[in-house]
C-alpha positions as CSV (number, residue, x, y, z in Angstrom):
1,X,-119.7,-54.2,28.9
2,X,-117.2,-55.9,26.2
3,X,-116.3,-52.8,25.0
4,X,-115.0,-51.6,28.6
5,X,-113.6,-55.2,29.7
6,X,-111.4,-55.1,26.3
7,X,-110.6,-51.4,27.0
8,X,-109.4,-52.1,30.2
9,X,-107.5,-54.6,29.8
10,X,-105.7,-53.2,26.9
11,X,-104.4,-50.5,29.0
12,X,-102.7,-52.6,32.1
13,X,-98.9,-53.5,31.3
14,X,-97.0,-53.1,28.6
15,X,-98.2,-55.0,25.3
16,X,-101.7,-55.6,26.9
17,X,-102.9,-53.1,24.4
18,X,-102.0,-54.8,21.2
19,X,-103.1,-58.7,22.8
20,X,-106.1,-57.5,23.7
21,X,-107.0,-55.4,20.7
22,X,-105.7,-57.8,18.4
23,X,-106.5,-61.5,19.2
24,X,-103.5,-63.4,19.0
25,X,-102.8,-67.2,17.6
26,X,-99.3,-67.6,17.9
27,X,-99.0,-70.7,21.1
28,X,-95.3,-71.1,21.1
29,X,-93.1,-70.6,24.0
30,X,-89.7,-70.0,24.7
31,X,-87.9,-70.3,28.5
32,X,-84.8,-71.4,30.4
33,X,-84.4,-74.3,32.7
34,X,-85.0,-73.2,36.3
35,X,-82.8,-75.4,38.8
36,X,-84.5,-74.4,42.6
37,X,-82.1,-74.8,45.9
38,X,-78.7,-75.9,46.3
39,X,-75.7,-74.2,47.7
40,X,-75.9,-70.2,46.8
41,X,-72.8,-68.9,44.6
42,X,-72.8,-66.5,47.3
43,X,-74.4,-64.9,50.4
44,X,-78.0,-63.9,50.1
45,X,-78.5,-60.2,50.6
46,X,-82.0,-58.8,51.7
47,X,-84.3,-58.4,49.2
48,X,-84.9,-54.5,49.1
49,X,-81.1,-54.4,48.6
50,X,-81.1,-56.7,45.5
51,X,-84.0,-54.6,43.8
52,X,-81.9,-51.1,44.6
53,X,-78.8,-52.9,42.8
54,X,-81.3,-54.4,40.0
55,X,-82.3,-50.7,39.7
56,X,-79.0,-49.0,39.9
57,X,-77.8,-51.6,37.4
58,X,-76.1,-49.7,34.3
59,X,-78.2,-51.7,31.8
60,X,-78.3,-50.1,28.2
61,X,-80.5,-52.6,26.1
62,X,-81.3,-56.3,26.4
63,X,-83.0,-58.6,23.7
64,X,-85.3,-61.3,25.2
65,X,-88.3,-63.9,24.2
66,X,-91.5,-63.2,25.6
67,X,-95.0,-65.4,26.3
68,X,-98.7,-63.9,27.1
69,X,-102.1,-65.3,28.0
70,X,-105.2,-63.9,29.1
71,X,-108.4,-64.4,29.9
72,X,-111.4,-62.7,31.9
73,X,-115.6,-62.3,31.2
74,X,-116.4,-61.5,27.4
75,X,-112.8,-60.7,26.7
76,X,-111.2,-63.2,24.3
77,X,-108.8,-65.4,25.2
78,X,-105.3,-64.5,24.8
79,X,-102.2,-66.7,23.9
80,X,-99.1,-65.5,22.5
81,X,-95.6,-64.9,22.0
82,X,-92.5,-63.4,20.9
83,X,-89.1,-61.6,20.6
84,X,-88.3,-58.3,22.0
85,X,-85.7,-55.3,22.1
86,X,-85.4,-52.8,24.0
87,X,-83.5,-49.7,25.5
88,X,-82.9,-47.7,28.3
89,X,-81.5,-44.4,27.3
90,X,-84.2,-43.2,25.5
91,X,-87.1,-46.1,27.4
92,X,-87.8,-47.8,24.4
93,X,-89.0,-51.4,23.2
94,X,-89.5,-53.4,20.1
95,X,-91.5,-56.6,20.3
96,X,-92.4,-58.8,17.2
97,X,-95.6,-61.3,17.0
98,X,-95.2,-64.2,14.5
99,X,-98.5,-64.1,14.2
100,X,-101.6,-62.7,15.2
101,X,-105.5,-62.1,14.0
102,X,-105.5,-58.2,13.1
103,X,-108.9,-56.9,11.9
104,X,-109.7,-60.9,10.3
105,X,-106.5,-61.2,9.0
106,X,-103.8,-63.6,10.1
107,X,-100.4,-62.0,10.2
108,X,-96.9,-60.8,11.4
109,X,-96.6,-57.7,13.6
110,X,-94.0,-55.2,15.1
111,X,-95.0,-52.5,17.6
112,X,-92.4,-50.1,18.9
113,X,-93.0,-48.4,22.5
114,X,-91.8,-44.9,23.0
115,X,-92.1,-44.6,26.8
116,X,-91.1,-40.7,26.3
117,X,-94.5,-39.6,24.5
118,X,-96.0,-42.6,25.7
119,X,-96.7,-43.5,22.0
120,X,-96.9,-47.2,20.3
121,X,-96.7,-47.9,16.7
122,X,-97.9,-50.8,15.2
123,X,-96.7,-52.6,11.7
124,X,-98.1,-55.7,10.1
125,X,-97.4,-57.5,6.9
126,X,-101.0,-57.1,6.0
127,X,-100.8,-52.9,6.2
128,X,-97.3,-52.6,5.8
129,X,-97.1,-49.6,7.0
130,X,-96.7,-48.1,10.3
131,X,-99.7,-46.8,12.2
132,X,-99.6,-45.1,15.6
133,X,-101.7,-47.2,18.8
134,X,-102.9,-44.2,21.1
135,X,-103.2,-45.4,24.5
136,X,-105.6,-42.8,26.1
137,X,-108.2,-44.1,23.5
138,X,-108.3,-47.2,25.5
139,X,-110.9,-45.6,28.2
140,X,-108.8,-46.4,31.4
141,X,-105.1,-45.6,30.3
142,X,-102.5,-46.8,32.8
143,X,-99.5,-45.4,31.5
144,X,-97.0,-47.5,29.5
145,X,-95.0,-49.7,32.2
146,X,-91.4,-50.6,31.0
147,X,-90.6,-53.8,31.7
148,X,-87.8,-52.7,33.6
149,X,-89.0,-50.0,35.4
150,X,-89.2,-51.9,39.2
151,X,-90.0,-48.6,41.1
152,X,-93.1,-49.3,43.1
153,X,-92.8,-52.7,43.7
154,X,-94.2,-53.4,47.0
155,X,-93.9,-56.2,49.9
156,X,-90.6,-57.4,48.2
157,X,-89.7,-61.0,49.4
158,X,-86.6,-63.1,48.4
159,X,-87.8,-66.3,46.9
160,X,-83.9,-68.1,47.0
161,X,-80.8,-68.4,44.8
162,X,-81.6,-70.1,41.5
163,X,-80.3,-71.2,38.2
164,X,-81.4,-70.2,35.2
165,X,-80.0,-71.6,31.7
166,X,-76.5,-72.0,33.9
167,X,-77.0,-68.6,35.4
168,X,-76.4,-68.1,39.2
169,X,-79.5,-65.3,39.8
170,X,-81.4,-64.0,42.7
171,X,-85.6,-64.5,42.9
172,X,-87.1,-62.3,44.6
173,X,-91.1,-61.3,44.5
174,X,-93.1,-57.9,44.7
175,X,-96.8,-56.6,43.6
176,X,-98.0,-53.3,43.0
177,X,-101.7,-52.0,42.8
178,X,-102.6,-49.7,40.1
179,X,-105.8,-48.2,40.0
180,X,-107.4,-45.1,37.5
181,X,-110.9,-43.7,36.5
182,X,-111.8,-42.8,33.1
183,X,-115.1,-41.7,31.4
184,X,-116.6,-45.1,30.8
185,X,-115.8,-46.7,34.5
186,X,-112.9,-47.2,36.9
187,X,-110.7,-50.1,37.2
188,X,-107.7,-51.9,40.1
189,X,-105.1,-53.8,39.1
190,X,-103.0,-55.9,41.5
191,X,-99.9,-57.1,40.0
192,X,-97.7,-59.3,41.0
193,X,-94.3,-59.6,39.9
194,X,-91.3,-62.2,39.9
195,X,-87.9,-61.5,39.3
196,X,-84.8,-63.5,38.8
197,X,-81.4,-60.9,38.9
198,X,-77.8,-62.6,37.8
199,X,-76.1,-62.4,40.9
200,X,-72.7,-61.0,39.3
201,X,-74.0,-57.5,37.9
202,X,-77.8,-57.4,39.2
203,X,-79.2,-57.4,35.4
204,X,-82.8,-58.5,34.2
205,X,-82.8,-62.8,33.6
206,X,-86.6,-63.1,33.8
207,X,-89.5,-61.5,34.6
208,X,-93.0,-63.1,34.8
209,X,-95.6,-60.5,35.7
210,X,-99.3,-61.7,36.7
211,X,-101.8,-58.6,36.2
212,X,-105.5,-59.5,38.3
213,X,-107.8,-56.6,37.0
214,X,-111.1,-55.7,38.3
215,X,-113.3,-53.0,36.5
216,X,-117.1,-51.2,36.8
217,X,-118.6,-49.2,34.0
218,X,-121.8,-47.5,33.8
219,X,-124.3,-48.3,31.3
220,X,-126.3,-46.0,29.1
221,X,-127.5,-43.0,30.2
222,X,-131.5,-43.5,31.5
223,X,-133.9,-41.1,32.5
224,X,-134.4,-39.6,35.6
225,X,-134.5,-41.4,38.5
226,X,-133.9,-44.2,37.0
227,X,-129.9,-44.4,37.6
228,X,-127.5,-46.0,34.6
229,X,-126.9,-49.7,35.4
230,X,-123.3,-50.8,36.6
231,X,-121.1,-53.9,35.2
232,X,-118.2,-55.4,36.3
233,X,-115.4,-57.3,34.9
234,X,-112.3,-59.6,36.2
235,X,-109.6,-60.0,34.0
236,X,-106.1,-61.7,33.9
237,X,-102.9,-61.7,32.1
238,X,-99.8,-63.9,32.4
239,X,-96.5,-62.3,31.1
240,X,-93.3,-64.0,30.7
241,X,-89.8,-62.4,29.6
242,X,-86.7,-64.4,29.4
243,X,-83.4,-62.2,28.4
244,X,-81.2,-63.7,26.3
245,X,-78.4,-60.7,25.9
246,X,-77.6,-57.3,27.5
247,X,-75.7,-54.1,26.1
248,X,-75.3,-55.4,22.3
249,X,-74.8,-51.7,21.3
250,X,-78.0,-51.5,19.2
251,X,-80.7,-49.0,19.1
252,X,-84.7,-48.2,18.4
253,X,-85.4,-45.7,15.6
254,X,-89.2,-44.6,15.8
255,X,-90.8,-45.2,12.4
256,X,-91.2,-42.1,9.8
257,X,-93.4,-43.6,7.0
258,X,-96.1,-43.2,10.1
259,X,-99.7,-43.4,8.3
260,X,-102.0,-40.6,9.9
261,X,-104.4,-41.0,12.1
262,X,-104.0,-44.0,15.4
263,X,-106.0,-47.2,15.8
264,X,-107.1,-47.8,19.0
């Protein structure tokens, strides 16, 4: 049952694999003042229309601070954060852990996302080298989720005009159900998903994204007719990203000194 529950987890949003794998002990957080009501900088238009403008937006790469914490059943509690990159043209992201627990060791980490191959490498300071993450290992493999990738979103709702960090933005609110089978089980996540749009070019402010995941497993094979027993498990995980700059001009090389082999 904790080999599943971890499993699962690891494979529901974007860095959910590397919290989950790797128990993190960085606690520090990074976010922009939120100012709620007043007068709108402009009309509010409907909600579907401020996603289709998010995702027509011409966005090339943005650099932002991230937060995430997680908890559910025998998984280990999960509290982190971060800085991020990441790219649009190839889908690609770069996020960087000031410190985390990695096989008993405390350290730094980089992993780089290659939505393309669906492919994530991970680089400590204690390895110092770059090692590849393989997803499907994880049992139940949801795919890797860009962060902005806002297709699917479901029962959009617009929250109100606010202010972020001086920013005139648009709030608006979506989920989106996931669910897959694997070998070991099957698993649902319901996700739901809050984002804040600058109202003068429709790009990515903040994003907070709160995964619910429920999972079954079978247990060990028994012999006939006695049937395998079934677990469950209910996780969640909180994920915050706050952008601090769009188009900067930079891009996201995939490692070559990659050590064979992936750790799962």
């Amino acid at each position: 049952m904790r080999y599943f529950s971890k499993r699962l987890i690891g494979g529901m949003a974007l860095i959910c694999c590397i919290a989950f794998t790797i128990a993190a002990c960085s606690n520090t957080t990074s976010s922009g003042s939120t100012t709620t009501g007043g007068t709108p900088t402009a009309t509010a238009p409907a909600a579907n229309a401020i996603l289709t403008s998010a995702e027509q937006a011409p966005l090339k790469d943005a650099t932002f601070d991230f937060t995430l914490s997680g908890n559910g059943g025998t998984t280990p509690t999960v509290n982190t954060s971060g800085s991020g990159r990441l790219t649009t043209h190839p889908a690609r992201s770069d996020l960087t852990f000031p410190a985390i627990q990695f096989q008993g060791v405390s350290t730094s980490a980089e992993v780089i996302i290659d939505q393309a191959t669906t492919t994530y490498y991970l680089k400590t300071a204690a390895l110092s080298q770059w090692v590849k993450l393989n997803p499907t290992s994880l049992g139940l493999d949801l795919g890797v989720v860009s962060i902005t990738d806002y297709s699917g979103l479901q029962n959009v709702t617009l929250v109100g005009a606010e202010t972020i960090s001086g920013t005139p933005t648009w709030h608006i609110r979506g989920t989106k159900t996931q669910t897959n089978s694997g070998s070991v089980g099957s698993g649902t996540v319901v996700r739901t998903e809050d984002l804040w749009f600058r109202q003068s070019d429709y790009y990515p402010v903040k994003i907070a994204i709160v995964d619910n995941a429920n999972a079954s497993s079978s247990g060990p094979a028994t012999p006939a007719p006695t049937p395998s027993p079934t677990v469950s498990a209910q996780a969640t995980l909180n994920e915050t990203f706050t952008f601090t700059k769009w188009d900067s001009g930079f891009t996201i090389d995939l490692p070559t000194n990659v050590v064979g082999g992936s750790v799962s």
